[in-house]
C-alpha positions in Angstrom: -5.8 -62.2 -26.1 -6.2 -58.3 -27.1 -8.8 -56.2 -25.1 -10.8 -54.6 -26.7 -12.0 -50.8 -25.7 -14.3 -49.1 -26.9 -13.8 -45.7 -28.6 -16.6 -43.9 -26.5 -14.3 -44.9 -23.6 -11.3 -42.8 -23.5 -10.4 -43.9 -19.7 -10.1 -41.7 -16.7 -6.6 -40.7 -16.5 -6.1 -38.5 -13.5 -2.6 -37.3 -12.2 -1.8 -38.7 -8.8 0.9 -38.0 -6.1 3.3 -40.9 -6.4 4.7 -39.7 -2.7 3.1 -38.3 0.0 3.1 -34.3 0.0 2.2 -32.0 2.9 0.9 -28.7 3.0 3.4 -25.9 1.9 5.2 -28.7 -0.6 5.8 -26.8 -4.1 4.7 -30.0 -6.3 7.4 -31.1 -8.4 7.3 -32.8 -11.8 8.3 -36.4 -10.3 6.3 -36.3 -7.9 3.5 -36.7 -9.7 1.9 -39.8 -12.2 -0.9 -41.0 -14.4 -3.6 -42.9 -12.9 -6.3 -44.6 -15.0 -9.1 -44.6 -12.5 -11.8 -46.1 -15.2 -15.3 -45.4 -15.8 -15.9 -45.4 -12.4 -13.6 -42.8 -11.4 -13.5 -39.6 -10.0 -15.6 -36.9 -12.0 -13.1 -34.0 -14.4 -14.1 -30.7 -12.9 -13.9 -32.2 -8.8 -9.6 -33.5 -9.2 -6.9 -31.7 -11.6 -7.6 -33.3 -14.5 -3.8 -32.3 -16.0 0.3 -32.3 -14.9 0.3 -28.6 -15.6 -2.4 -27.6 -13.3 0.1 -29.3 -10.1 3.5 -29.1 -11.0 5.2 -25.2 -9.4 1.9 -24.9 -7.7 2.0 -25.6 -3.6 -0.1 -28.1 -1.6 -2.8 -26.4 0.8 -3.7 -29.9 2.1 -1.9 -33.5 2.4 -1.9 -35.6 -1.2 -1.7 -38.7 -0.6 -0.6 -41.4 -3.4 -2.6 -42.5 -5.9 -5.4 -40.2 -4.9 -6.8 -37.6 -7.5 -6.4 -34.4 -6.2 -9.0 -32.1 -5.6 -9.3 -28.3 -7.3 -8.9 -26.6 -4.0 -6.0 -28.6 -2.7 -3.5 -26.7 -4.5 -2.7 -22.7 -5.1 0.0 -20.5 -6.5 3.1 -20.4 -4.5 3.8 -18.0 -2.1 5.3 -14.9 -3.4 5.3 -13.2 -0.2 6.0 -14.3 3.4 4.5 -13.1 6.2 6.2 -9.9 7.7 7.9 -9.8 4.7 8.8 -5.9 3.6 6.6 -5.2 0.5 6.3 -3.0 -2.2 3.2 -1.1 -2.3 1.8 0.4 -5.3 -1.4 2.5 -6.0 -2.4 3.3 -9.2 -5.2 5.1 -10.9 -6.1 7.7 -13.7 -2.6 8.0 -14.7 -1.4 8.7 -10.5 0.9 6.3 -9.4 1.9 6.2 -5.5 4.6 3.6 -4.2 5.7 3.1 -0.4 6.6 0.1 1.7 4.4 -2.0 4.0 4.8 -4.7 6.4 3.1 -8.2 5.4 0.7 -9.2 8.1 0.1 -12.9 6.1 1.4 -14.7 3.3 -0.1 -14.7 -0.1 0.5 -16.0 -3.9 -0.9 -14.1 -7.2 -3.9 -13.0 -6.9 -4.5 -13.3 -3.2 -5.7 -10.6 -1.1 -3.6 -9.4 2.2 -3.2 -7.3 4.8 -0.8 -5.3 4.9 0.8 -2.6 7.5 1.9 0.8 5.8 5.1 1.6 7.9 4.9 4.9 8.0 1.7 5.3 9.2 1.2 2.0 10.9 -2.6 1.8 9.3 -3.4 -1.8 8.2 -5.3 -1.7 4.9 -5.7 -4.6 2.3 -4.5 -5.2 -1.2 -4.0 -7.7 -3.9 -0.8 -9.6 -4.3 0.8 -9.3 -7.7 3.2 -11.7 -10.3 6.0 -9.5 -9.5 5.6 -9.8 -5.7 4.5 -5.6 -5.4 0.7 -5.6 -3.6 -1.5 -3.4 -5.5 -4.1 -1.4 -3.5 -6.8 1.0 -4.5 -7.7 2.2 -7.5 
């Protein structure tokens, strides 16, 4: 007997963590799998509705199988550690200044951290960049 569904019914595939992963995990591709959660399921816009918004990214909370995951459970992965030695670069109307500054927390693309000039030993904030350099200013 074939079942029939409709065409205004496309399902609710949502990918799902196959194993348990923790906090800090950088989601790999087998880690995660398709899960039709029906008409019932969870809503698109409230759990990562694709495999390429999880897989590189890094788990800020515990995923637990066959659970949809939700938007805020994941970021970028860490591209600085903290107390890591960065480069520190400040840019604007053509002036470009670049020193070195001690990390004072972690942080992915995007994210915006403290940082400890080590010269001067002032703490100031700037925004981590793809290359791993924290742009500040400007």
């Amino acid at each position: 007997m074939a079942l029939f569904v409709s065409p205004a019914y496309a399902g609710n595939v949502l990918p799902v963590p196959s194993v348990t992963i923790y906090p800090g995990d950088i989601i790999k591709k087998d880690w995660i799998v398709d899960h039709d959660f029906g008409a019932g399921g969870p809503m698109r816009g409230v759990a990562i509705d694709s495999r390429s918004g999880l897989v590189g990214k890094i788990a800020r909370h515990t995923l637990l199988p066959g659970l949809p995951i939700s938007t805020n459970a994941v970021g970028e992965p860490r591209l600085i550690a903290d107390g890591q030695k960065v480069r520190v670069v400040f840019e604007q109307d053509g002036l470009i200044i670049e020193s070195y500054a001690s990390a004072l927390q972690a942080g992915g693309a995007g994210d915006v951290i403290s940082i400890r000039n080590l010269d001067s030993g002032v703490t100031i904030s700037g925004i981590v960049q793809t290359d791993g350099t924290v742009r500040v200013g400007g």
